[in-house]
C-alpha positions as CSV (number, residue, x, y, z in Angstrom):
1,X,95.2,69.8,105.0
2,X,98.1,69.6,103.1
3,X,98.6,68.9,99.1
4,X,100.2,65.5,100.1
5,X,97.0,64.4,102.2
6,X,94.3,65.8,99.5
7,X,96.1,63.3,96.9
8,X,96.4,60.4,99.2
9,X,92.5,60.8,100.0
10,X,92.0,60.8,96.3
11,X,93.6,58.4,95.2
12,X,92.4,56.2,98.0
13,X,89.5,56.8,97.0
14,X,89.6,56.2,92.9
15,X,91.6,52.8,93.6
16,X,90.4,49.6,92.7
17,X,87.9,51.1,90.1
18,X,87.8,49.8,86.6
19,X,88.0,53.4,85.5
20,X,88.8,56.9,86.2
21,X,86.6,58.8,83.8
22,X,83.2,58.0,82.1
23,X,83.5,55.5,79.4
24,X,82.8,52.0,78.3
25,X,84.2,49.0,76.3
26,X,82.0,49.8,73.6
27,X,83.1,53.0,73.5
28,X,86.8,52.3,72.8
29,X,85.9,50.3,70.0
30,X,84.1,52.5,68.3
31,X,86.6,55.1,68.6
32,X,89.1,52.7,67.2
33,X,87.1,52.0,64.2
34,X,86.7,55.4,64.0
35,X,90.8,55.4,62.9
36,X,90.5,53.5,59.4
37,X,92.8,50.8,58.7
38,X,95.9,50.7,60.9
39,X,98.9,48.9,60.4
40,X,99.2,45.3,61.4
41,X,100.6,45.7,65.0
42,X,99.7,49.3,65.7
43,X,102.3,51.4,68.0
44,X,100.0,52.9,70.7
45,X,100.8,55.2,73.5
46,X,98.4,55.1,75.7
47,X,98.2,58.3,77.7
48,X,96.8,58.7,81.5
49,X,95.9,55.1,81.1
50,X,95.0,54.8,84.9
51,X,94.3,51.0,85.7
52,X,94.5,50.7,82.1
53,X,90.9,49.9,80.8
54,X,91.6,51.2,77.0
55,X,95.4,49.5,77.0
56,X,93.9,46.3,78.1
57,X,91.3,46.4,75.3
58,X,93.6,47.9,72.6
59,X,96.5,45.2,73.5
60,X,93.7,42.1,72.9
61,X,92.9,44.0,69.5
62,X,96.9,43.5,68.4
63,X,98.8,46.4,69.8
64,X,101.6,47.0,71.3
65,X,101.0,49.6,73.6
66,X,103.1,52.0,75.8
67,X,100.9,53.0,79.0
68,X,101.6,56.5,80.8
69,X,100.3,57.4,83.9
70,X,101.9,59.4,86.9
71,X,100.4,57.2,89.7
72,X,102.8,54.1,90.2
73,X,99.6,52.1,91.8
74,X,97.3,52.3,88.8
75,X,100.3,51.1,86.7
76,X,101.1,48.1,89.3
77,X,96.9,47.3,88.3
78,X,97.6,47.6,85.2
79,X,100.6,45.2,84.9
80,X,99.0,42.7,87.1
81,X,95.5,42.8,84.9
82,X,98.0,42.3,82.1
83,X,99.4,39.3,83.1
84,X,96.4,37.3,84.2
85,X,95.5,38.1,80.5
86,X,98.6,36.8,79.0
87,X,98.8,40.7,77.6
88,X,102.0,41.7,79.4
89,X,104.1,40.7,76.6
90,X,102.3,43.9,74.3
91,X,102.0,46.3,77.4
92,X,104.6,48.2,78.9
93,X,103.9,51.0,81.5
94,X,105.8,54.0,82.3
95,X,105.8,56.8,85.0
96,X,105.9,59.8,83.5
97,X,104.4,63.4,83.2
98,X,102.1,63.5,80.0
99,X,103.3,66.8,79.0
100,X,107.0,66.0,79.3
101,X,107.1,62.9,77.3
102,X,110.7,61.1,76.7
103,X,109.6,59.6,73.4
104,X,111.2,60.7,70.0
105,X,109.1,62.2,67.1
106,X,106.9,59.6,65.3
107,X,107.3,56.7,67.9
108,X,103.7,55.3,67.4
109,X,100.8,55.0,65.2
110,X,98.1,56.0,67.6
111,X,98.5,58.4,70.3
112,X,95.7,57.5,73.2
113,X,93.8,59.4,76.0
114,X,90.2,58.7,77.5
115,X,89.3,60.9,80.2
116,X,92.8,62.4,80.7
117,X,93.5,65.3,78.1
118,X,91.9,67.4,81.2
119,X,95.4,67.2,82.9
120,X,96.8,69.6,80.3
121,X,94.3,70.9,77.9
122,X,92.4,70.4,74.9
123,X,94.9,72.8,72.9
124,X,98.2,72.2,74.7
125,X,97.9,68.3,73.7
126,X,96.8,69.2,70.2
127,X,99.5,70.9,70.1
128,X,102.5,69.0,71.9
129,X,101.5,65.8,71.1
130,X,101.0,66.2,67.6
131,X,105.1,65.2,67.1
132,X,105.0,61.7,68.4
133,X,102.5,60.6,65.7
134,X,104.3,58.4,62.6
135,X,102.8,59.6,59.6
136,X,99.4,58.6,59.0
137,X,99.1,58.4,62.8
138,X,96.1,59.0,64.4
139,X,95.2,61.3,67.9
140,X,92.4,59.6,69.8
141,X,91.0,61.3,72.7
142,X,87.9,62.2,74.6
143,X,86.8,65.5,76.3
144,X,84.2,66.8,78.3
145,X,82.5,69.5,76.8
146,X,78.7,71.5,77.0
147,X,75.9,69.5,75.3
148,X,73.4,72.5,75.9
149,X,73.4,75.9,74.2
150,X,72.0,77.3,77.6
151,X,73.8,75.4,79.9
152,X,72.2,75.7,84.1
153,X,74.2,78.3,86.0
154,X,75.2,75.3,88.3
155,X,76.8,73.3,85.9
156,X,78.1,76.6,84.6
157,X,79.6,77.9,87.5
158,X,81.2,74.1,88.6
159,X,82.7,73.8,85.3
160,X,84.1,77.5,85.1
161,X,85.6,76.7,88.8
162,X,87.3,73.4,87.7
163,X,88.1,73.3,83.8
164,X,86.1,75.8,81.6
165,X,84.3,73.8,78.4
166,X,83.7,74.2,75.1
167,X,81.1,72.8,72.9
168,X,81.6,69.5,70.2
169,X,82.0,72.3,67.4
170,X,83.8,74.1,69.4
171,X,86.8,71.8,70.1
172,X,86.3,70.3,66.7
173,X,87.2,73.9,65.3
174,X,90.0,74.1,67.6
175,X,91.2,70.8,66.3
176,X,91.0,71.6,62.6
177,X,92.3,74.8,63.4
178,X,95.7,73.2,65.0
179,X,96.3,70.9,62.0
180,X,94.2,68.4,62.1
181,X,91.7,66.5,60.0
182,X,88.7,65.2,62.0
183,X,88.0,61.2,61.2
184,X,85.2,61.1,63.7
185,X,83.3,62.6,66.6
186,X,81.2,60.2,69.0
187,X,79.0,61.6,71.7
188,X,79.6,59.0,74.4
189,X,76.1,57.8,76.1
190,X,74.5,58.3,79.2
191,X,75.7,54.6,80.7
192,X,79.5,55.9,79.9
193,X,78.6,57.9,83.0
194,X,77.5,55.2,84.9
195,X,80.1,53.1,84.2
196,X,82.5,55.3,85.8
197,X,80.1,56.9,89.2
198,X,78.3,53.8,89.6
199,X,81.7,52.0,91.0
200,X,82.6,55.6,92.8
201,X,79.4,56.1,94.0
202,X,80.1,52.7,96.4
203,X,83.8,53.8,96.9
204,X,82.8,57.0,98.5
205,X,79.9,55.0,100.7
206,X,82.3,52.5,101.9
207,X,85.2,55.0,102.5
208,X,86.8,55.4,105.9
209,X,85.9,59.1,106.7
210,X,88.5,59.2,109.4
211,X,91.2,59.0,107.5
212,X,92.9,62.3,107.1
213,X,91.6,64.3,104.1
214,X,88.5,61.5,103.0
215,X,85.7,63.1,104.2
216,X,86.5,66.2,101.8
217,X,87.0,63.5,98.7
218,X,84.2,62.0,99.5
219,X,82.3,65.3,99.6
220,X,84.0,66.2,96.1
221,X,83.3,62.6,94.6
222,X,79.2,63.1,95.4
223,X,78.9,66.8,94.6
224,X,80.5,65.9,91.2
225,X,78.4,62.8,90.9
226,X,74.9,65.1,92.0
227,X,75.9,67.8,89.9
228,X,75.6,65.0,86.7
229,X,72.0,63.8,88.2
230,X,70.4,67.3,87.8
231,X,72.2,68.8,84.7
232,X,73.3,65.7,82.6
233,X,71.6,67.2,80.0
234,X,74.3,70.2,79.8
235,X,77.3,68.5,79.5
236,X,78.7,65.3,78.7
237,X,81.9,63.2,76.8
238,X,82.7,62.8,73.6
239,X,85.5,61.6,71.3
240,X,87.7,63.2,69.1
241,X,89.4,60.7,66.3
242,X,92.1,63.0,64.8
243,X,94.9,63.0,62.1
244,X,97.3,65.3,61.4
245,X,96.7,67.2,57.6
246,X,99.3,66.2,55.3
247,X,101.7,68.9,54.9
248,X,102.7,68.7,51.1
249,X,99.2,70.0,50.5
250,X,97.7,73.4,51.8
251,X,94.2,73.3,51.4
252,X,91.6,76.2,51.6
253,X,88.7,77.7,50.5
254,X,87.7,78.2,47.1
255,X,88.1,81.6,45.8
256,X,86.8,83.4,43.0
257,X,90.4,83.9,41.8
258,X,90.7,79.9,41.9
259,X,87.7,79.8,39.8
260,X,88.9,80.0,36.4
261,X,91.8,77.2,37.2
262,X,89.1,75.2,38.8
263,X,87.0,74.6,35.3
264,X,90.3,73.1,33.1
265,X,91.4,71.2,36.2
266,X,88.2,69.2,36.2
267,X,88.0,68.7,32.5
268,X,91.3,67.7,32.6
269,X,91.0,65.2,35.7
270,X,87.9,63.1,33.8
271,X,89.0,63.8,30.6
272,X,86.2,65.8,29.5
273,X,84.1,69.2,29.8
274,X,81.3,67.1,31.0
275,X,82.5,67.4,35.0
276,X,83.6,70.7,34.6
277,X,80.0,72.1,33.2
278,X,78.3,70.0,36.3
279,X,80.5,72.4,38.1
280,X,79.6,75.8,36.3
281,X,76.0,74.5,36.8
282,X,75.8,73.9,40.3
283,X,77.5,76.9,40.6
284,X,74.8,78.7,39.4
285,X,72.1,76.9,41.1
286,X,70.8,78.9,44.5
287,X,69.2,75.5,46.2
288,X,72.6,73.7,45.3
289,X,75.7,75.8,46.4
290,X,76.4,76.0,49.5
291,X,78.9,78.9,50.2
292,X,82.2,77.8,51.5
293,X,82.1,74.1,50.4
294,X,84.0,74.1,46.9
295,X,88.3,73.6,48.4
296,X,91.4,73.0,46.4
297,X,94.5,71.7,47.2
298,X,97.8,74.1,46.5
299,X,100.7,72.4,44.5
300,X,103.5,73.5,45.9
301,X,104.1,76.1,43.0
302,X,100.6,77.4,44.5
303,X,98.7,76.2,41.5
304,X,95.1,74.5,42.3
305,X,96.1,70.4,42.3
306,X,92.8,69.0,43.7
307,X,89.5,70.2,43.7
308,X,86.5,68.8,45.7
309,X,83.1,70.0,46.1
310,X,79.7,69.4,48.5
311,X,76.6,70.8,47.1
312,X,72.7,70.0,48.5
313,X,70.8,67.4,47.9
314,X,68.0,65.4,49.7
315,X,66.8,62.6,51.1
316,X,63.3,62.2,50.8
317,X,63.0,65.9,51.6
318,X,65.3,66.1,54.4
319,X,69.1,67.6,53.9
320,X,71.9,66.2,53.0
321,X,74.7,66.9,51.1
322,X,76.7,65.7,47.9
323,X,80.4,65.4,48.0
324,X,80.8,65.6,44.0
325,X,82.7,66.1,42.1
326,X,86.6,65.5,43.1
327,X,88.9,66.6,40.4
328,X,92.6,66.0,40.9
329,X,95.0,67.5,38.1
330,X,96.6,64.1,36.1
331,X,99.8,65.7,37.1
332,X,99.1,65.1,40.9
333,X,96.8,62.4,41.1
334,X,98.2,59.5,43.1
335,X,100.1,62.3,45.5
336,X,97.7,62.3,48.3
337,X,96.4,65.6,46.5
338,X,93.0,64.1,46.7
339,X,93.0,62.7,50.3
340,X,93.7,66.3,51.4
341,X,91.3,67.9,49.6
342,X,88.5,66.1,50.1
343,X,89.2,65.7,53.8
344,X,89.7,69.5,54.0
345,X,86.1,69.6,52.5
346,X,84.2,66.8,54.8
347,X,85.9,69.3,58.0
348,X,84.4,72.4,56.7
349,X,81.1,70.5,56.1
350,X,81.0,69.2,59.9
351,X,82.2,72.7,61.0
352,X,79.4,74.3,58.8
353,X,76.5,72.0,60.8
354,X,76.0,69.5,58.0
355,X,75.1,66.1,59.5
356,X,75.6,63.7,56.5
357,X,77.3,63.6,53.3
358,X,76.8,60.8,50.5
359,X,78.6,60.4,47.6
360,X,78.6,57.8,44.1
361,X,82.4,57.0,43.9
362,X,84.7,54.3,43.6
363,X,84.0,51.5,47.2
364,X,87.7,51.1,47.4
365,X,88.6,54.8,47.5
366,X,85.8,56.8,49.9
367,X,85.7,53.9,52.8
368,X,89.2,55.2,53.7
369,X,87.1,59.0,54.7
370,X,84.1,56.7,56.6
371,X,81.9,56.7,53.7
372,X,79.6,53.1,54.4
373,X,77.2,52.0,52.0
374,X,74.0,54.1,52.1
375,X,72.0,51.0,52.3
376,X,72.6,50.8,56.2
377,X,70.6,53.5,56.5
378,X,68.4,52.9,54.0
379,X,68.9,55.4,51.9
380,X,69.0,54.4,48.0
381,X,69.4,56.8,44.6
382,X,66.5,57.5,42.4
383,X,68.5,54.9,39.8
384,X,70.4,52.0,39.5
385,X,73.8,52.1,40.7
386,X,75.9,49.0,42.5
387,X,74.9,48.9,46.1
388,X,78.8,49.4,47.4
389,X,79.3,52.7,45.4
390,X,76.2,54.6,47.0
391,X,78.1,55.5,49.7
392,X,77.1,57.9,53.2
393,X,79.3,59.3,56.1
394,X,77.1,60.7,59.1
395,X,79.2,63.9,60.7
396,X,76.7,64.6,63.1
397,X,75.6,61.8,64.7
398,X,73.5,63.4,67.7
399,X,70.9,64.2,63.8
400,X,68.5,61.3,62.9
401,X,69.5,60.1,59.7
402,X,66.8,60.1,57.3
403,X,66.0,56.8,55.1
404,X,64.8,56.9,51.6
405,X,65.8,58.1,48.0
406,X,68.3,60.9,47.0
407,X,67.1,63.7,45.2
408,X,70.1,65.2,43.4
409,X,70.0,69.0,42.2
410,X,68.7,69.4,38.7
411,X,72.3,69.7,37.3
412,X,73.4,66.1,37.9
413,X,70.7,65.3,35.1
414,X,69.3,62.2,37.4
């Protein structure tokens, strides 16, 4: 069978279905308020956009988006769907090879790709596509990836065969590691699958197996769709919400050479020593610290600009942490110096395993990281504080999030 006859079969097989990868209206949505505040009439690019599902949705929401894919038909869907929804004046679609795009550096606000990143690669579209974000720009993309620690040597062997996985911390790592910040991970459910085999399921029982090369895409379609029934548990989707650090700032770790900077920075950033002894003492508390979660921010002179730290806390006995507290020299506050830092701080945190951060801060300033009121998950402090200043961000959100008051180390004096 040739090449030419295995992707006609295919793609006989895949047309006509609403999409070509687990996922789910919902599910868009959440990933795109998973990017913050965008910019009025966001510039999306839309990549592998197949009959266009996501550019459909994202086009209703107020973008104008640029869909890729490499298969003319899906696009002709597409730009039909488009106009029966008075959207084909904010869509346009393009033929093209999503790792040899023709679009100049910083064309769009928000780079785009459910189910598709497979074509080339979790790190090669870190990587190349990176350049077409504007700044502030955000990468959105889903990826499937090993839910299990032990994953069934069936699933194992599939996945090894096809396109080898990592795990959610896995790929986060790999993101952070390329340059990015992570905004937001979402584990996508169980009826994302459904969404997508359901529809394919019936495709491959009403299929024509006489036609040249169906009967083996039919065969690859239910394998694929059996192999989810018995090991769902194993693997699954999730999304990746992604922006690029800002490069005026090089954040790291804390180290004990930074440490003696670190104490006249803080005093200096509240304006007095009353920050900077919280620091020594939490420092020297065992239960508090947690080892790798004090960062800085490097002026370009390499001097410590920013500060921010995450110690322990609980909620009614269950873990958490404390983002507290975020010290930016007065020579560099209102630079960004912050941002960096404390988004440097809240990706080592979900790298390190912890599932939810709160913090007491200003409403207008954290929101912009995720932080919501703790409220919606019923968690208060052991005092009275406005309700839109106690503020939580869940990193992990596979972790029940526990309800009730904070308990604060002994140094915060609360």
């Amino acid at each position: 069978m040739s090449d030419n006859t295995s992707y006609d079969s295919f793609f006989a097989l895949h047309h006509g279905l609403p999409r070509q990868g687990p996922g789910s209206d919902a599910t868009t949505r959440r990933l795109l308020a998973l990017c913050g505040q965008l910019p009025e009439r966001p510039r999306v690019l839309d990549l592998g956009c197949g009959p266009g599902r996501s550019a459909l949705l994202l086009a209703a929401a107020g973008a104008e988006v640029t869909a890729v894919d490499l298969h003319e038909p899906f696009l002709a869907e597409l730009r039909e769907s488009a106009a029966a929804r008075g959207l084909d004046g904010s869509i346009r679609t393009l033929r093209a090879d999503m790792g040899a795009l023709p679009f100049p550096d910083g064309s769009f606000d928000l780079v785009w790709a459910e189910s598709s990143v497979f074509v080339l690669g979790f790190d090669r579209a870190l990587a190349e596509w990176r350049r077409l974000l504007a700044p502030g720009g955000t990468l959105v993309l889903t990826e499937c990836l090993w839910t299990s620690e032990e994953p069934a040597a069936e699933a194992r062997a599939f996945w090894d065969e096809h396109y080898p996985l990592r795990s959610l911390a896995g790929n986060t790592a790999a993101a952070v590691e390329a340059g990015y910040h992570v905004l937001g991970t979402l584990l996508q459910p169980e009826s994302d699958w459904d969404e997508y085999y359901g529809p394919l399921g019936a495709h491959a029982d009403a299929a024509d197996l006489t036609r040249p090369g169906m009967a083996e895409a039919v065969a690859g379609a239910r394998a694929e769709i059996a192999l989810r029934r018995a090991h769902g548990s194993d693997f699954g989707y999730a999304g990746f919400v992604l922006r690029p650090a800002d490069p005026r700032w090089r954040t790291r770790q804390e180290t004990a050479e930074d440490v003696p900077a670190v104490r006249p920075l803080v005093a200096a950033a509240f304006g007095s020593e009353a920050e900077a002894d919280l620091v020594d003492a939490l420092r020297r508390d065992p239960g508090a610290w947690l080892p790798g979660l004090s960062y800085v921010a490097e002026a370009p002179d390499g001097s410590v600009a920013a500060h921010a730290l995450i110690t322990r806390c609980r909620v009614d006995g269950a873990p958490a942490a404390a983002l507290a507290p975020v010290s930016v020299a007065p020579a560099h506050q209102r630079t960004g110096a912050g941002q960096a830092v404390v988004r440097a701080v809240l990706d080592a945190a979900r790298l390190s395993g912890e599932p939810l951060v709160l913090v007491l801060g200003h409403p207008e300033y954290y929101p912009r990281f995720g932080f919501v009121r703790a409220s919606e998950y019923g968690i208060r402090p052991g005092f009275e504080v406005p309700d839109e200043a106690m503020m939580a961000l869940v990193l992990d959100d596979s972790v029940p999030v526990p309800s009730g008051t904070i308990a604060y180390p002994a140094a915060f004096g609360v």
